[in-house]
Every structure is written in C-alpha cells, then in structure tokens.
C-alpha positions as CSV (number, residue, x, y, z in Angstrom):
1,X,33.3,15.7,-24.4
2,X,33.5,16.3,-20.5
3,X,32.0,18.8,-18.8
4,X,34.4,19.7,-16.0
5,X,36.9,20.8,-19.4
6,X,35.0,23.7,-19.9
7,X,33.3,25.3,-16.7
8,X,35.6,23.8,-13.8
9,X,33.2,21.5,-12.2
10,X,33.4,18.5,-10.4
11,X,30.7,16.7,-12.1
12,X,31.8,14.6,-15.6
13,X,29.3,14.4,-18.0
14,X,30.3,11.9,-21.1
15,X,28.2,11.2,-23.9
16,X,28.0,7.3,-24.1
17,X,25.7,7.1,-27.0
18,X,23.6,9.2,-29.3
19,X,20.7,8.2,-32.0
20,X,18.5,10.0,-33.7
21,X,14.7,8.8,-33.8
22,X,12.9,11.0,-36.9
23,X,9.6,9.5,-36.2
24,X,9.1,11.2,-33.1
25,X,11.4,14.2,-33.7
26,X,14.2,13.8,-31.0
27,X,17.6,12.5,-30.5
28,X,18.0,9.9,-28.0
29,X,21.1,9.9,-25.6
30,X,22.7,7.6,-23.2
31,X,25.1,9.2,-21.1
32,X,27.6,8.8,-17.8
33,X,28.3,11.5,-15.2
34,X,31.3,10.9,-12.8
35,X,30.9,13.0,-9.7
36,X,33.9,11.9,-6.9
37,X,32.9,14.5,-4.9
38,X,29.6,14.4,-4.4
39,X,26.1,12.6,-4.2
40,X,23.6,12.0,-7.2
41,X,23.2,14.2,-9.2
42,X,20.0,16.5,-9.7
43,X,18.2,15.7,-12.8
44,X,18.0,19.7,-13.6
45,X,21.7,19.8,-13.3
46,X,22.0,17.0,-15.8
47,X,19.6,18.4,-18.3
48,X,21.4,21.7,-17.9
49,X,24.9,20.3,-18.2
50,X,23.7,17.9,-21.3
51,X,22.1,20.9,-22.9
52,X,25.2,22.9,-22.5
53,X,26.8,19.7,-24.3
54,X,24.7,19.3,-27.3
55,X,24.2,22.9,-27.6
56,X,20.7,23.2,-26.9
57,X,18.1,25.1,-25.0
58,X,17.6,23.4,-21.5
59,X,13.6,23.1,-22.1
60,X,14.2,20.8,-24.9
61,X,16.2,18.4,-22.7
62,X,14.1,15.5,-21.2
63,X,15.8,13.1,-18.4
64,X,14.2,10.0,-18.3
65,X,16.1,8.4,-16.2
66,X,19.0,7.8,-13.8
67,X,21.1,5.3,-12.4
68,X,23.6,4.9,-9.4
69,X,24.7,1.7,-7.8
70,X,25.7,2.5,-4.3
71,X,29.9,2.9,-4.0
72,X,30.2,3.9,-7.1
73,X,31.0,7.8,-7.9
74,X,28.8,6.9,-11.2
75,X,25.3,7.6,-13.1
76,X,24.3,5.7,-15.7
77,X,20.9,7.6,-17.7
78,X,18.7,8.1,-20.4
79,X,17.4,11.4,-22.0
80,X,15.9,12.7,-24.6
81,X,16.4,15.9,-26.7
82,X,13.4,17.4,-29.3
83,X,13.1,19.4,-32.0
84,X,10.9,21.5,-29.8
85,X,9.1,22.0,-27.2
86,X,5.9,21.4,-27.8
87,X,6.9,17.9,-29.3
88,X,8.4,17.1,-25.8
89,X,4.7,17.5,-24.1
90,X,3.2,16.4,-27.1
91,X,5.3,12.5,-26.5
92,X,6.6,12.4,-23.1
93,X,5.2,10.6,-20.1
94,X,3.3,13.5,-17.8
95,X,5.1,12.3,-14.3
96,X,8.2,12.7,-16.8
97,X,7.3,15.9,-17.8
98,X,6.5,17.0,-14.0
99,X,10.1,15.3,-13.0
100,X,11.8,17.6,-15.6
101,X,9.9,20.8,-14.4
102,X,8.2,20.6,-17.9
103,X,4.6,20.9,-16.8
104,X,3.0,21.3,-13.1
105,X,1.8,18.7,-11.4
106,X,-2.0,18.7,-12.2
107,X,-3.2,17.7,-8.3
108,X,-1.5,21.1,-7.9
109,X,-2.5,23.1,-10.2
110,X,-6.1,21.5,-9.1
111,X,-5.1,22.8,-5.5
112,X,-4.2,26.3,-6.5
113,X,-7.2,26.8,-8.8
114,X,-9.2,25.3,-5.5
115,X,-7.7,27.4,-3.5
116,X,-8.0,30.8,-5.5
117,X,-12.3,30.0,-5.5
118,X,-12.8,28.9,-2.0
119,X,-10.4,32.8,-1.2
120,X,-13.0,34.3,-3.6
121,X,-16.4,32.6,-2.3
122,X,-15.4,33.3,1.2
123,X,-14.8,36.8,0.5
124,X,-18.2,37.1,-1.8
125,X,-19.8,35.4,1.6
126,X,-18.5,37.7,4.0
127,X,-19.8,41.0,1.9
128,X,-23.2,39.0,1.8
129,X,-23.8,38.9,5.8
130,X,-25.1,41.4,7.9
131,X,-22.9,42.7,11.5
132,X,-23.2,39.9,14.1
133,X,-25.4,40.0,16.4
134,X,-24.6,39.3,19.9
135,X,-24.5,36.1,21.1
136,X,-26.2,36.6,24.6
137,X,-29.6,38.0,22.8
138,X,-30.1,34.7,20.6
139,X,-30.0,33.0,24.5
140,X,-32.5,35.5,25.9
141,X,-35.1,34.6,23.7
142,X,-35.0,31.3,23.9
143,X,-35.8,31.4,27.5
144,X,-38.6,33.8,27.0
145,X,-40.4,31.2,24.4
C-alpha cells in the first residue's frame, strides 16, 4: 500500500509491519515513508496519511515515534492505532499525547487559565478604586506636616 498511488504525493508511506495488541485495545504499526523531495516529515502528516491507509479517523492515530538517518530520503516509525479515543488518552504517554495534538500541554492550559483570572482581578480592581487624585496635592501636604 503506498500513499503517492492514490492522492499524487510525493511522500511514500508503506506499511512495514502491523500487530494487534487486545490487551490494550490498539493495533500496533511499524512503518517507512520515502520522501525524495523533501525534509522529514511532520508527525500530523504521518498520522493523517496512516489513517487514510488503515481507514481510520485521524484522532485515533498515535505516532510514537520517528526515525531519519541523515542522507537518506527515509523514516523509519512507530505508531499506534485504538479502538477509540478515549483509550488513546487513557494509555498513551501525555508528552505523546501533546506531540500528536491529542491533549494541550498542561503548563499552557495552566497559562491560559492564569491569564483569563489575573484579566478578570484586574478588571474587578479597577471598578473598585476611586478617580486618581493628582499627584502634585499628595506632595503639598507633605511639606505642610
């Protein structure tokens, strides 16, 4: 099965080898893309292309890992199919799952939920003080005392 048969690319995906692990409900694949005209390839354009292959939804394709020696026009990987999605978050690595755009990383997702409360205390803050007063005044006084 090659890739480039079907959709014209220049990237050639073949299956190397394919098992089927029941205990954790995925199919485990070893596979070779050939690209002469180009650099690595992305891992989401290898989980899209193997998807397409095993007739799949893209979201249930997990790359685990890629290989190029430098020279070579070849990629040697590793990836793994579920049964579902949930069983792919509920097995796989988390920096996995963040390197297949599976889950967000969680330093971000920290940062945005940071982010979205210091927006809405500053904003709480600002309705809470009173106009300025004018900065010479403060100055005034303090020579008076």
């Amino acid at each position: 099965m090659r890739y480039h048969e079907w959709y014209g690319d220049t990237m050639d995906l073949e299956i190397v080898s394919k098992d089927e692990n029941q205990l954790l409900d995925r199919t485990e694949v070893r596979f070779k893309a050939t690209h002469a005209d180009e650099g690595t390839p992305q891992r989401d354009a290898v989980r899209e292309k193997l998807a397409s292959l095993l007739k799949v939804p893209k979201e249930r394709v997990v790359v685990d890992s890629m290989r190029s020696e430098f020279g070579k026009m070849e990629t040697l990987g590793y990836a793994k199919v579920y049964k579902t999605k949930e069983a792919a978050v509920k097995y796989e690595r988390e920096h996995i799952l963040v390197r297949n755009k599976l889950k967000e990383r969680a330093s971000k997702a920290k940062e945005t939920a940071a982010a979205g409360k210091a927006e809405s205390a500053a904003d709480s803050k600002a309705e809470e003080k009173s106009p300025k007063e004018k900065p010479g005044k403060d100055k005034e006084e303090k020579k008076e005392a």
